[in-house]
C-alpha positions as CSV (number, residue, x, y, z in Angstrom):
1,X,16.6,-41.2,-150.2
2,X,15.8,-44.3,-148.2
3,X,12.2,-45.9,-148.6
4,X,12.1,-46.3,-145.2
5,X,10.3,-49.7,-143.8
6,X,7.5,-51.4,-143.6
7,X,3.9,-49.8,-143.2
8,X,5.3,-46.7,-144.3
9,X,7.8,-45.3,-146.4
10,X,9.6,-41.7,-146.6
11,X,7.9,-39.1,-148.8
12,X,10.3,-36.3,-147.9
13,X,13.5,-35.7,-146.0
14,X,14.8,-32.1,-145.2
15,X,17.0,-31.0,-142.4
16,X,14.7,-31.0,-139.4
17,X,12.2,-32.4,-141.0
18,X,10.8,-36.2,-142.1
19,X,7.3,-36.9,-143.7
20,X,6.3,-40.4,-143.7
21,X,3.2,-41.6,-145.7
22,X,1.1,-44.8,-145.6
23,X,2.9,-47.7,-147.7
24,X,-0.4,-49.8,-149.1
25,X,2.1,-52.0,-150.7
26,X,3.5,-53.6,-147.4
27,X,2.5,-57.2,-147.4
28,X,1.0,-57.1,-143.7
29,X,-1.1,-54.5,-141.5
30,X,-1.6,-51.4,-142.7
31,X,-0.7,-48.5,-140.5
32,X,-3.3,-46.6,-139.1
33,X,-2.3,-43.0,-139.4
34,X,-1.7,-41.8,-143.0
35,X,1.0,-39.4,-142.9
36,X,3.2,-38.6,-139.4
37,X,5.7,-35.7,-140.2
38,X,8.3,-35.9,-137.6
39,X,9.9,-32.4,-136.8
40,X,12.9,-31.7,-134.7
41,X,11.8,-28.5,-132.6
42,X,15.2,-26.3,-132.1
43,X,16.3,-25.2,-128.7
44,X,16.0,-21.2,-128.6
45,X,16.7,-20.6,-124.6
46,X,13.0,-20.1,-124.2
47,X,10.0,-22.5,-123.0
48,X,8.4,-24.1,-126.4
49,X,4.5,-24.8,-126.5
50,X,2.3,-27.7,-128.4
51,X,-1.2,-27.0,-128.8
52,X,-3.7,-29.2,-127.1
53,X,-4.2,-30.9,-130.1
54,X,-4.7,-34.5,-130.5
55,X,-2.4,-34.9,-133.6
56,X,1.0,-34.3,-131.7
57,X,2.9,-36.4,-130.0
58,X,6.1,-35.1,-128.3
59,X,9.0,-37.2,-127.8
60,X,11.7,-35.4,-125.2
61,X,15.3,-35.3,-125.6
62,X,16.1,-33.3,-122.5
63,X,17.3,-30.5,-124.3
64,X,15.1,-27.9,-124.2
65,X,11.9,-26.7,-121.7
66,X,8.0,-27.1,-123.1
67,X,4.9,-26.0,-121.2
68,X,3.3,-28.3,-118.9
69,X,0.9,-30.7,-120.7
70,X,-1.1,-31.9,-117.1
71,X,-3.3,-34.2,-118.7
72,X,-1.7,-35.8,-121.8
73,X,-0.1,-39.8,-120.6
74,X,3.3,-40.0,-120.1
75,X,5.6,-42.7,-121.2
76,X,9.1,-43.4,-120.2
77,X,11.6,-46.3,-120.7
78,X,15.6,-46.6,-119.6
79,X,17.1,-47.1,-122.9
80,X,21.3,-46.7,-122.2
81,X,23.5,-45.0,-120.6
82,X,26.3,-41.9,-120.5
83,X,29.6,-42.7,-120.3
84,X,33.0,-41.1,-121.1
85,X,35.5,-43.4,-123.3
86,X,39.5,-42.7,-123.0
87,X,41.3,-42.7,-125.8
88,X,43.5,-45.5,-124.5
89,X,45.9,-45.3,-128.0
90,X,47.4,-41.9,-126.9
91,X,49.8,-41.2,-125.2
92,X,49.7,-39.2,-122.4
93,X,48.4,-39.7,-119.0
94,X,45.5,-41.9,-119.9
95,X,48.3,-44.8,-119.9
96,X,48.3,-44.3,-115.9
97,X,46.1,-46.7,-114.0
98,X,45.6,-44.8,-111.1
99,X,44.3,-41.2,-112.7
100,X,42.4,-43.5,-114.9
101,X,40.7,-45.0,-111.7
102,X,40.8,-40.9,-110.4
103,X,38.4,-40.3,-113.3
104,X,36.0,-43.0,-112.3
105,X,36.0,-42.2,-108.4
106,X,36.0,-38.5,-108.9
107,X,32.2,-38.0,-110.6
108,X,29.3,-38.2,-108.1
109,X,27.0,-39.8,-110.1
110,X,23.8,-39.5,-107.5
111,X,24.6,-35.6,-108.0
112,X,24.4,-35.7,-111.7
113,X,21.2,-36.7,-112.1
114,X,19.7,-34.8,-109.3
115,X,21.2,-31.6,-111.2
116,X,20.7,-32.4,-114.5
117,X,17.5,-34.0,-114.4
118,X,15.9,-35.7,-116.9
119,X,17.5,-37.8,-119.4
120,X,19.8,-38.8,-116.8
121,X,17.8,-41.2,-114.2
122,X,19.9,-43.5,-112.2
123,X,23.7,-44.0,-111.8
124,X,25.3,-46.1,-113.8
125,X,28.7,-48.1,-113.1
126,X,28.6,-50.7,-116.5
127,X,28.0,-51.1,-119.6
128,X,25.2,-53.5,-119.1
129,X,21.2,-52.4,-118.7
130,X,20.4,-53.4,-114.9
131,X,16.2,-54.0,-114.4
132,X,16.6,-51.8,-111.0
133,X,19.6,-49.7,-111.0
134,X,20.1,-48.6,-108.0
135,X,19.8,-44.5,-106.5
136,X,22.8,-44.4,-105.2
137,X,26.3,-44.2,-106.5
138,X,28.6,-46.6,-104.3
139,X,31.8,-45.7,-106.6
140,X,32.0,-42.3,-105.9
141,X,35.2,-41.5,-103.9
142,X,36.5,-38.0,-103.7
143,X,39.7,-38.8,-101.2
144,X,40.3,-42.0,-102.8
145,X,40.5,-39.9,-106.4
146,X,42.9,-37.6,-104.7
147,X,45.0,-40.5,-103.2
148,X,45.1,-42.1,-106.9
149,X,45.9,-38.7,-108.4
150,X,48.9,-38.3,-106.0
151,X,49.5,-42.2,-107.2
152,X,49.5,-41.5,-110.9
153,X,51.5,-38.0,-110.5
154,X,49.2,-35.8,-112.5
155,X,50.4,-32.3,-113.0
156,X,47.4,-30.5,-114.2
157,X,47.8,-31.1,-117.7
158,X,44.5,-30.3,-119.6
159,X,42.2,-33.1,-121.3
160,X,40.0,-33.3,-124.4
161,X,37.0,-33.7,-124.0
162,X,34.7,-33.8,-127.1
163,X,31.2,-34.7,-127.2
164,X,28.3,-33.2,-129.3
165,X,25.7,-30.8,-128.9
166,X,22.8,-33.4,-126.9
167,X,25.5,-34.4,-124.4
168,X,26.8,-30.0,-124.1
169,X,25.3,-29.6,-120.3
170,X,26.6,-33.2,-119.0
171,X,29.7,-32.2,-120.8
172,X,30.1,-28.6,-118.7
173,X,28.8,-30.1,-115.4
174,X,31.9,-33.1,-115.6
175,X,33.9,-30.0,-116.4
176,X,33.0,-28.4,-113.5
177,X,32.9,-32.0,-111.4
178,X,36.1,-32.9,-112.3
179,X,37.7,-29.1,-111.7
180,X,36.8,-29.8,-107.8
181,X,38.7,-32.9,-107.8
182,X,41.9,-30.9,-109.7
183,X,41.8,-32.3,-113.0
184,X,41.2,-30.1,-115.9
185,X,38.8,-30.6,-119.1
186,X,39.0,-28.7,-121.8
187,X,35.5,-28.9,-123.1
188,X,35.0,-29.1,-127.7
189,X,31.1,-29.4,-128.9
190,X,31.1,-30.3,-132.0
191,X,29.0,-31.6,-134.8
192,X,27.9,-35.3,-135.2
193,X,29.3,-36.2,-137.7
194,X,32.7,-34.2,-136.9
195,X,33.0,-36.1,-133.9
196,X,32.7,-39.3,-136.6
197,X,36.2,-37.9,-138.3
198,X,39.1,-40.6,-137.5
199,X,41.0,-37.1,-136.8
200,X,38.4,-36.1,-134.2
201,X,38.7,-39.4,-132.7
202,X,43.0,-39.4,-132.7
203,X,43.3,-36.0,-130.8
204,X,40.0,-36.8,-128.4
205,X,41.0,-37.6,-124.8
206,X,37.7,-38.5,-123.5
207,X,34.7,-38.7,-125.9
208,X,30.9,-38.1,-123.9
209,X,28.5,-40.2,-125.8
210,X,25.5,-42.6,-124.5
211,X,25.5,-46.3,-125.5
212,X,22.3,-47.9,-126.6
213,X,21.5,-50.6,-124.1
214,X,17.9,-51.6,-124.2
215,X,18.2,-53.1,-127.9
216,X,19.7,-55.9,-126.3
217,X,23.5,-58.4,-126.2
218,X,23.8,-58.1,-129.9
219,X,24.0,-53.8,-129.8
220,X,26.5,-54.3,-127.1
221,X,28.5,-56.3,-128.8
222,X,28.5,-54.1,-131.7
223,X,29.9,-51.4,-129.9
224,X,32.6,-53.7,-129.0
225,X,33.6,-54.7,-132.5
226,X,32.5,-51.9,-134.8
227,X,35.1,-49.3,-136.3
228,X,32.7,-46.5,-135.7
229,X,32.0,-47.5,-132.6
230,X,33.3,-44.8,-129.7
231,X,34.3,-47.3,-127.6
232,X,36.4,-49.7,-130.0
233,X,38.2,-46.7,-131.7
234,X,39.4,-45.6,-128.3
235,X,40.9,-48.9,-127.5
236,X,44.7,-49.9,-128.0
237,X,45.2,-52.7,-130.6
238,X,46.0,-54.7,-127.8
239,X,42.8,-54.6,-125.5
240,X,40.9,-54.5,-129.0
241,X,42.5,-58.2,-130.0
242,X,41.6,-59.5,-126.3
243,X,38.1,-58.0,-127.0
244,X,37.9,-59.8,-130.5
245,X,38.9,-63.3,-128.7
246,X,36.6,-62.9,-125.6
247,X,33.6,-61.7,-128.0
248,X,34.7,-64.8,-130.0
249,X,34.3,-67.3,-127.5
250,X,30.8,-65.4,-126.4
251,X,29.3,-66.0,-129.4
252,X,30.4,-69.7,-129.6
253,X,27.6,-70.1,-126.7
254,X,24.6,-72.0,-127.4
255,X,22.3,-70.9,-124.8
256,X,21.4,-67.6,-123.9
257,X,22.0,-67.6,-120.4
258,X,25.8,-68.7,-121.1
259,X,26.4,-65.9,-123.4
260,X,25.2,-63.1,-120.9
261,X,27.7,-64.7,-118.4
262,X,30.2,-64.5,-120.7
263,X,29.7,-60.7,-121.6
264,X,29.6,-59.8,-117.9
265,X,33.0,-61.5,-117.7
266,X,33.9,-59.2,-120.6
267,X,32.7,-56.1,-118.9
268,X,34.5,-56.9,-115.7
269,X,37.4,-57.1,-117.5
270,X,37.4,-54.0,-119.7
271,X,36.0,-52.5,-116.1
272,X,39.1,-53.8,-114.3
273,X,41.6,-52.2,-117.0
274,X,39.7,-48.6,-116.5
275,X,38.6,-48.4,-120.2
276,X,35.3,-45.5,-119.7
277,X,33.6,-44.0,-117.2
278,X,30.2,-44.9,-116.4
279,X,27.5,-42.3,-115.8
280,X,23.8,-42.4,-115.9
281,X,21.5,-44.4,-116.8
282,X,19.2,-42.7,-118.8
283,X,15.6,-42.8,-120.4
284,X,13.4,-41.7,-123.2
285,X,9.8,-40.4,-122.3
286,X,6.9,-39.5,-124.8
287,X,4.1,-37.4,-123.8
288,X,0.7,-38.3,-125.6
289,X,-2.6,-37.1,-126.3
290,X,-5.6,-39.2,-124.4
291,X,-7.0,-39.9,-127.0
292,X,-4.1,-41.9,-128.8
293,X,-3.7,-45.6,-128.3
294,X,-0.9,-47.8,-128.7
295,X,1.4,-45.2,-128.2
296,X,4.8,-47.7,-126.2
297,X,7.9,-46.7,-126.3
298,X,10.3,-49.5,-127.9
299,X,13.6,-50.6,-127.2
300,X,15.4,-47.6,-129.5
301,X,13.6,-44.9,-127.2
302,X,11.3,-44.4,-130.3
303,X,7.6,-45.0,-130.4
304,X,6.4,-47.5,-133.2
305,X,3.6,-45.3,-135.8
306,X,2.5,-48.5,-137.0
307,X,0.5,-49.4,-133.4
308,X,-0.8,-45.7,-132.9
309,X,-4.9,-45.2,-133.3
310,X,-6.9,-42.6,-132.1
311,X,-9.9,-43.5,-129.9
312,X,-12.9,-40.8,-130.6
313,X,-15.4,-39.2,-128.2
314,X,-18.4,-40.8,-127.0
């Protein structure tokens, strides 16, 4: 079991469930609260309710209803976005340029998240975290998909798409999205960490995931170079050894501003060669109690125990 890190360490770990206790060993602050169990509240099809109780705090996934809590604070922060990767080592009509371009003209992004709500807040069309994304989706070309789909010859031939439970409604509404244009999904929830299986990942067309932006250049890169990553494994050797050379020369940058140039010349060209679909940009939000303090949301869409106090009455 891990010991978990810095002012607190993990005293039990079950499925669901995570207690984490005070660590008065840590060589700096001590954290505040002595013991935060962190519970993951199933989704039963019904609305789920919190007491007005000043030892909660609810962190939102999007994935199930709660009641209204009018007067605790609210706290939200854009933290990455949705995107579908092609499995661009299988053959089939992923190697066509044209339906891949089909795929990214055919979803109407602005739509998305006015139907599917929160996570999903703003369109998103790279893999880069913009400071004001914009409302509305300027890629978003149903005749132009058509004319590409002529282009690229597609005969209806079904795709794989494979994503895991959070991602199930975005995953039945691009279903549906794409079924207007004519192209047919075949839709597989599975398991996290059957979607990890290098067998998953072979016979996957399109995998539904969202990438981790708000942690910064380095997490971008790492889904660039890591084996696990879903958007290296979906890459040909080919583009993978042109990714390894550009990320090369990126790093090789002293100055900060050089290296974000050089990673938007990377994304323009993984853009240009159609290698995912951009989404949504979406967010994390954390209702809290009024009378806790310090509650921020950080850059993993997690809020940090460690800063969290409780301010009494009077």
């Amino acid at each position: 079991m891990p010991v978990g890190a810095g002012s607190y360490r993990i005293a039990k770990l079950t499925p669901g469930m995570c207690v984490l206790e005070v660590f008065p060993d840590y060589y700096a602050a001590r954290g505040l609260i002595d013991r935060i169990e962190v519970m993951i509240i199933p989704d039963t099809g019904g609305v789920w309710t919190v007491e007005n109780n000043p030892g909660v705090l609810v962190v939102e996934t999007g994935e199930a209803n709660r009641q209204e809590l009018k007067t605790w604070r609210r706290s939200r922060l854009v933290t990455g976005c949705s995107m579908l990767t092609m499995n661009l080592a299988k053959p089939g009509i992923l190697q066509n340029d044209s339906f891949r371009r089909a795929l990214a003209l055919a979803v109407d992004r602005s739509r998305m998240v006015r139907e599917l709500g929160y996570p999903h807040a703003f369109p998103c069309l790279g893999f880069h975290l913009d400071p004001q994304p914009a409302a509305a989706d300027s890629l978003y070309d149903s005749e132009e998909a058509s004319r590409e789909l002529e282009r690229a010859g597609y005969g209806g031939e079904g795709l794989k798409l494979y994503a895991y439970l959070r991602h199930e409604q975005a995953a039945y509404w691009l279903q549906q999205q794409y079924g207007q244009a004519g192209i047919r999904l075949d839709v597989h929830i599975l398991p996290w960490e059957e979607l990890m299986k290098e067998e998953r990942l072979r016979e996957a067309d399109l995998i539904l995931f969202e990438a981790l932006l708000s942690e910064g250049l380095l997490r971008q890169i790492e889904y660039l170079l890591s084996r696990y990553s879903f958007i290296r494994s979906m890459l040909e050797p080919g583009i993978q050894a042109e990714v390894d050379r550009l990320v090369g020369r990126l790093l090789q940058e002293a100055e900060p501003e050089a290296r974000d140039e050089a990673f938007q010349r990377l994304e323009t060209w993984l853009i240009e060669r159609g290698t995912a679909v951009y989404l949504t940009y979406n967010e994390a939000r954390v209702l809290s109690h009024p009378a806790q303090q310090g509650v921020r949301l950080n850059a993993a869409g997690w809020v940090d125990f460690k800063d969290i106090w409780f301010k009494g009455e009077g």
